[in-house]
C-alpha positions as CSV (number, residue, x, y, z in Angstrom):
1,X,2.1,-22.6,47.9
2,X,4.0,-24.0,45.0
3,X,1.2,-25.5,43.7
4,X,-0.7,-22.4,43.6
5,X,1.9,-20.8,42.3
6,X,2.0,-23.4,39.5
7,X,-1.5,-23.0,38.6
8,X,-1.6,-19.1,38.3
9,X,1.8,-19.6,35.8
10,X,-0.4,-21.9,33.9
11,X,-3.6,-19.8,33.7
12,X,-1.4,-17.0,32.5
13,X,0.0,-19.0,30.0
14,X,-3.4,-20.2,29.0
15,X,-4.8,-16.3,28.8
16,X,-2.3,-15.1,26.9
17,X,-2.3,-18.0,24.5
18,X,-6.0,-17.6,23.9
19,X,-6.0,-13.6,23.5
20,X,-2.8,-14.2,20.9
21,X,-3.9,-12.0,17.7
22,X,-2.6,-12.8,14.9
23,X,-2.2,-11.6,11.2
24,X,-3.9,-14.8,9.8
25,X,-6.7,-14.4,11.2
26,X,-7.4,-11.0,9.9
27,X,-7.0,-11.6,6.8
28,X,-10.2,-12.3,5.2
29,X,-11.1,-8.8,6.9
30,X,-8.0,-7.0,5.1
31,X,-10.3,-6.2,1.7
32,X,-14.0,-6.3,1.2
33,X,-14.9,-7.8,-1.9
34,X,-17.0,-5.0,-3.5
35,X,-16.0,-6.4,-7.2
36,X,-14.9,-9.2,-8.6
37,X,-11.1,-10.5,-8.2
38,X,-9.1,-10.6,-11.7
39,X,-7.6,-14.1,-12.4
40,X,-4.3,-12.4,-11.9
41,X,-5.3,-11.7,-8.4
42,X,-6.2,-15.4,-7.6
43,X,-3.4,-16.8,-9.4
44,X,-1.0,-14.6,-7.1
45,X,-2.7,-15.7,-4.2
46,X,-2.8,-19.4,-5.2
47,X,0.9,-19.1,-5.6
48,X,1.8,-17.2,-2.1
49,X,0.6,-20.0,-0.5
50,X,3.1,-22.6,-2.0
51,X,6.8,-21.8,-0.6
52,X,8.5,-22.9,-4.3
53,X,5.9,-20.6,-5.9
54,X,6.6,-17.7,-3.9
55,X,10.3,-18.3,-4.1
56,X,10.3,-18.3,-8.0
57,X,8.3,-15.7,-8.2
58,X,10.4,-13.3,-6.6
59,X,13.2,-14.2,-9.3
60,X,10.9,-14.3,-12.1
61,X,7.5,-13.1,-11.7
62,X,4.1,-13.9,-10.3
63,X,2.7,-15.0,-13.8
64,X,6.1,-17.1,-14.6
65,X,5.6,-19.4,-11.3
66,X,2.3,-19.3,-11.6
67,X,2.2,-20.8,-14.9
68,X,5.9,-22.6,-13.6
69,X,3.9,-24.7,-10.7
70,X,-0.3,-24.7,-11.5
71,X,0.1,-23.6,-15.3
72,X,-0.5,-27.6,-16.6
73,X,-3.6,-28.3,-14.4
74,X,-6.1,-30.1,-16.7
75,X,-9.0,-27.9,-17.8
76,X,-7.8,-24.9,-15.9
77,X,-6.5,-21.6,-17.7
78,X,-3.7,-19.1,-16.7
C-alpha cells in the first residue's frame, strides 16, 4: 500500500512538472515579426539578457548599458 501510494505521489509530481507553463516559453509567440526590428530593439534585448546590463540600465538607460557592456565589440555598431 505504501508503495502504491508512493508511486501515484510520484506520477503526480511528474504530470504536473511536465504540464508546467511557463512565460519563457511563450515568448517567441509574444510578437509576430511583420517588419523588421530597429537596432534599438535588439540592443535592448541583447542587454535584458545580461543581469549587469539590465541593472545599469535601469539607473541610466538602455542605450547607456548597452553601449556600457557590448558598445566596444570589434566590428559591431551601437
Amino acid at each position: 500500500m505504501k508503495t502504491l501510494a508512493l508511486l501515484l505521489v510520484v506520477a503526480l509530481a511528474t504530470a504536473v512538472t511536465l504540464a508546467y507553463d511557463s512565460h519563457e516559453s511563450h515568448e517567441s509567440y509574444e510578437r509576430y515579426e511583420f517588419a523588421p526590428r530597429g537596432p534599438w530593439e535588439r540592443q535592448r534585448e541583447t542587454c535584458e539578457e545580461y543581469n549587469p546590463c539590465e541593472r545599469y540600465a535601469m539607473r541610466h538607460g538602455w542605450g547607456a548599458a548597452y553601449k556600457r557592456y557590448f558598445g566596444q565589440r570589434a566590428g559591431g555598431r551601437y
